[in-house]
N, C-alpha and C positions, 0 to 999 in steps of 0.2 A: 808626298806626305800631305794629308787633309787634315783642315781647322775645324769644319766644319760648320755649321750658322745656326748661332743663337738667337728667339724672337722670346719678345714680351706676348703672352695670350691672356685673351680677356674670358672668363670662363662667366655663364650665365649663374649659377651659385658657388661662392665660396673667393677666395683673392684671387688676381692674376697670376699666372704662372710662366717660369721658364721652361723653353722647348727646344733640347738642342736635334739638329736635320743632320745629317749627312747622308752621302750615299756613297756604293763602291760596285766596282763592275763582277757580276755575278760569273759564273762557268760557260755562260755562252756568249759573253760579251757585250751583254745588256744591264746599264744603269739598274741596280736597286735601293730605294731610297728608302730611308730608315727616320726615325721621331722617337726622341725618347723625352716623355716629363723629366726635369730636373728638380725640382722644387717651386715653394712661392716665393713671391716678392716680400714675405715677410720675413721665409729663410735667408735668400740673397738678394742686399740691395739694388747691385749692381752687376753688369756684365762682367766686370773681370772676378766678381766672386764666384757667381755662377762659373766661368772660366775655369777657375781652382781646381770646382769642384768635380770638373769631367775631365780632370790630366788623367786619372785612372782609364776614362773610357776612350779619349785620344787615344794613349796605348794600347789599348784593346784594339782599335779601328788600323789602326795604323802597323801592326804587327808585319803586315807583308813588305814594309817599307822598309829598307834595313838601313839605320841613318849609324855613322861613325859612335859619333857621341852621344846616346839617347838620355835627354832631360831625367836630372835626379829626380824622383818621385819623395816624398817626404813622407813620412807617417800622418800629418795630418791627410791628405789626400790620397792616400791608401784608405784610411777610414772611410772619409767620403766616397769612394767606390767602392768597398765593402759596403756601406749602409743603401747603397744606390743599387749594388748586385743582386748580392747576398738577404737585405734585409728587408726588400720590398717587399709589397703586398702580391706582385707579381709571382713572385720567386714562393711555391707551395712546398720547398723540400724540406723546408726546417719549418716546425712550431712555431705557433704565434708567442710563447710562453719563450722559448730559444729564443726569437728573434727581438724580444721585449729586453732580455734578460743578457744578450749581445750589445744591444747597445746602447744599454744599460751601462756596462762594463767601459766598452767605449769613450761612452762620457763622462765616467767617472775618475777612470782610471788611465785610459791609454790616451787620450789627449791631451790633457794636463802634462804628462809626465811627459809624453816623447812628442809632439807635433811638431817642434823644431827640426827633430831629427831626418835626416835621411834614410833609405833602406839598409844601405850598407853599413851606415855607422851605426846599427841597431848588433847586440852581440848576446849570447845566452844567458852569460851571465847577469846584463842588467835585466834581464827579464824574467827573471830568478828572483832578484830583488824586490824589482814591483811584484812580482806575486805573495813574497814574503809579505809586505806590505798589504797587500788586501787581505793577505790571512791575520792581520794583526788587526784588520776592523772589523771582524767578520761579524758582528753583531748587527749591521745593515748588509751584508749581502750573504749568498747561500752558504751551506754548510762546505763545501773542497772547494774556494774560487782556486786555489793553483792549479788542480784538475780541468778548473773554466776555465781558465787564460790559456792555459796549455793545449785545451781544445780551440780556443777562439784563436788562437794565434796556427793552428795546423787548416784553418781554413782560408788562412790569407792565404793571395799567392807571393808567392819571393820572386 
């Protein structure tokens, strides 16, 4: 199992950013080494937030690894690697307007209410709830969010 390494970069315009490296042994048994932007220093202050926010991608990396007891993942850091996957500028499969409007929802809704939580202890019915709930503000957000949450939640993965 790999941690992988986080650096501080100094970028010539705009704030520093974090950079997490890792690498893994490719099909012919040669090192390939990998960089992904995490955010700025404005997003996270420190290494262990940046930490947080790559348990999503840890797991992603680390899949081949098969450990006993594999770290609860919690819904805040599910977000965090949906907005890191899913939401970047990278990622051309969804709309700029989807991906506005994603995590949009995100921070309106699904962080506030469950970022404590874990994946498992997350159940349909309280998601039912919060949906009911956004359909009772619906005056700031679109016309069916239970239709959106219902979609935004069939693209997480479980």
């Amino acid at each position: 199992m790999q941690h992988g390494c986080m650096e501080r970069l100094n970028r010539k315009r705009g704030p520093e950013v974090w950079q997490f490296r890792w690498s893994v042994t490719g099909p012919e048994g040669k090192r390939l080494y990998h960089k992904k932007i995490v955010g700025t220093v404005e997003q996270y202050r420190d290494e262990t937030a940046v930490r947080r926010a790559v348990v999503g991608l840890l797991s992603e990396i680390n899949t081949d690894v098969q450990s006993r007891n594999p770290p609860a993942m919690t819904i805040a850091q599910l977000c965090d690697h949906f907005e890191q996957r899913e939401l970047g500028k990278e990622n051309t499969w969804r709309s700029h307007a989807t991906k506005k409007i994603y995590k949009a929802y995100l921070t309106r809704w699904v962080r506030p209410h469950w970022h404590k939580y874990e994946l498992a202890e997350v159940r349909t019915i309280q998601s039912r709830v919060l949906a009911s709930r956004i359909a009772a503000s619906k005056k700031q957000l679109c016309q069916n969010p239970q239709s959106d949450v219902r979609s935004l939640q069939s693209c997480v993965p479980v």
